[in-house]
C-alpha positions in Angstrom: 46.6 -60.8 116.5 43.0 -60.4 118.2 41.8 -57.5 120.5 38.8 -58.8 122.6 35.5 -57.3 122.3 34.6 -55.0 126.0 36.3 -52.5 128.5 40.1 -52.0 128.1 41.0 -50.0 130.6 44.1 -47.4 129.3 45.2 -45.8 132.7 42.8 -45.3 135.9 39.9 -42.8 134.1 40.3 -43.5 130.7 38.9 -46.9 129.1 38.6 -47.9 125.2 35.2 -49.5 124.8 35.5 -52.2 121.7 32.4 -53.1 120.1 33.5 -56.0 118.1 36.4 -58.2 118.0 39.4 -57.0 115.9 41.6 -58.6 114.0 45.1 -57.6 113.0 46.2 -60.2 109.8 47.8 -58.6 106.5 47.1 -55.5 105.0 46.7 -52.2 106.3 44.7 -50.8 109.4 43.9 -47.0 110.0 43.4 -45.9 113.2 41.0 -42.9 112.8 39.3 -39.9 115.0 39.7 -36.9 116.9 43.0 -35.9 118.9 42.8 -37.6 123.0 40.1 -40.2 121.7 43.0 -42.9 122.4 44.1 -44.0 119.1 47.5 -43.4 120.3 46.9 -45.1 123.9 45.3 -48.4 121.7 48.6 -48.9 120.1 51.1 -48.2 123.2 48.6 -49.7 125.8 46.8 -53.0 124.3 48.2 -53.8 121.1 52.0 -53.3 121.3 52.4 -55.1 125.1 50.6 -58.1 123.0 52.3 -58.3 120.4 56.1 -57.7 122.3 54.8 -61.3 124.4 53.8 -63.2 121.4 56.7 -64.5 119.7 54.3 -65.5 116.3 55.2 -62.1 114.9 58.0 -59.5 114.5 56.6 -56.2 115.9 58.2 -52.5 115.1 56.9 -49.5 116.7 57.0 -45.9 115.0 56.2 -43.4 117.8 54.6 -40.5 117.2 57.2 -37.9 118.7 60.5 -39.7 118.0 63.2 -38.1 120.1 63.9 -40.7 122.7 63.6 -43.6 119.9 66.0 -41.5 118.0 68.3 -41.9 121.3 67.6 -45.3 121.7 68.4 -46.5 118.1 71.5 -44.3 118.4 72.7 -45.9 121.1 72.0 -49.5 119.8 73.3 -48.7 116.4 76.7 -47.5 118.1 77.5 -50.1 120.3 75.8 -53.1 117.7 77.3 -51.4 114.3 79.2 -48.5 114.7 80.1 -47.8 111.0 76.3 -46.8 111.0 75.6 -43.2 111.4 72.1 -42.5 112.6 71.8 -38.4 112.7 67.8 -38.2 112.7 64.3 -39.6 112.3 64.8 -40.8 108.3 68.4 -42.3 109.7 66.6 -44.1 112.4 63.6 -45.4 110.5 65.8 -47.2 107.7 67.7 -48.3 110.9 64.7 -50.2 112.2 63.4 -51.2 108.8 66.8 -52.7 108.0 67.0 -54.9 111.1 63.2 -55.7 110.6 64.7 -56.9 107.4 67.5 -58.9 108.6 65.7 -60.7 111.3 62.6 -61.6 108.7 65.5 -63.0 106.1 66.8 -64.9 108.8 63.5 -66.4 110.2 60.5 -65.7 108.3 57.3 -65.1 110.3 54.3 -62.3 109.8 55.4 -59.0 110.6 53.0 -56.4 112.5 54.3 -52.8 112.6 52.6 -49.9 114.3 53.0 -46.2 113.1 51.5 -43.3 115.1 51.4 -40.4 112.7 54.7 -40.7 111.2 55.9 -38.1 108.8 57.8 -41.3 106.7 54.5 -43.8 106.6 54.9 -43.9 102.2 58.2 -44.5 103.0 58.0 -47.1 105.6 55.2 -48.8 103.4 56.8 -49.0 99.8 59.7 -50.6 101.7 57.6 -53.1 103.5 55.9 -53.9 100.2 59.2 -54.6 98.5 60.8 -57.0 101.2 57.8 -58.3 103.7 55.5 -60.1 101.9 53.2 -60.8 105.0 53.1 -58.0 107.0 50.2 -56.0 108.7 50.6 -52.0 108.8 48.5 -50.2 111.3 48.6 -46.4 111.5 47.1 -43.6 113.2 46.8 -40.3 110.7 44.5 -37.5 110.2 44.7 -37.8 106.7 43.9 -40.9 104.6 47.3 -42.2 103.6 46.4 -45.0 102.2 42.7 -45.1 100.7 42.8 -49.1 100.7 43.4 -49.3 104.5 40.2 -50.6 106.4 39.2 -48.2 109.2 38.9 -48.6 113.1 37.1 -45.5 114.3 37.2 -43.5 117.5 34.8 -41.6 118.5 34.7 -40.2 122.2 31.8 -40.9 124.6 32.6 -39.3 127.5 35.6 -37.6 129.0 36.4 -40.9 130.5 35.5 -43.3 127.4 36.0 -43.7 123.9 34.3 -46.4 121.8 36.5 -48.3 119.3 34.7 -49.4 116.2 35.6 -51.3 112.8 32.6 -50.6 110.1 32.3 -52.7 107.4 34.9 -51.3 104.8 
């Protein structure tokens, strides 16, 4: 998966200037800056609508306030396999991971999945090290998870613009 060097614009005011082409391929991608720098927009706004159209790669989406997935997977999970319980966040993260996991075993293909500042990314990543082998995590924390992740870096330049850049790791 490839993001395009130039303007992205997010929503009418706010565009993500990207210095250099990025690349999504295996291994794992931190999304890093200040809070309203768009690190959250970049995965919601240009990479997930990409990846949802390209049928190349399973895609699964951790949003960063869960509540309406939570709903959503509760809803899916009782009409698609009502003997599963899903009561909260953990429930409905093994939910997703477990039908990632079905659907890879069925039809292997490179898996991308996006985490915006989940509180189960060690979980979410020792389980896709144990059953995807060719996967690509990228995350947004303020922390560093995972000190082997290459960076992309945020930093804002105006009110209306933040430039997107991936230094040399």
């Amino acid at each position: 998966m490839i993001i395009e060097a130039g303007i992205h614009q997010i929503w009418p005011g706010f565009d993500l200037q990207i210095a250099s082409e990025l690349h999504f391929t295996s291994g794992l991608t931190h999304l890093q800056g200040p809070n309203g720098v768009g690190k959250s927009s970049f995965l919601t706004q240009l990479l997930l609508p990409r990846l949802v159209k390209n049928p190349a790669y399973y895609c699964l989406y951790f949003e960063q306030q869960m509540q309406l997935q939570i709903t959503a997977v509760k809803a899916y999970a009782a009409l698609m396999k009502p003997r599963v319980q899903v009561e909260g966040e953990a429930d409905a993260v093994d939910f997703l991971l477990q039908d990632l996991l079905r659907s890879y075993e069925a039809e292997p293909r490179p898996s991308l999945v996006l985490m915006d500042e989940s509180l189960h990314a060690e979980r979410i990543k020792a389980f896709l090290d144990e059953n995807i082998p060719d996967y690509s995590l990228v995350f947004s924390s303020h922390g560093e998870l995972f000190p082997s992740a290459r960076s992309i870096v945020f930093k804002p330049l105006s009110s209306s613009r933040s430039l997107v850049d991936a230094p040399a790791n």
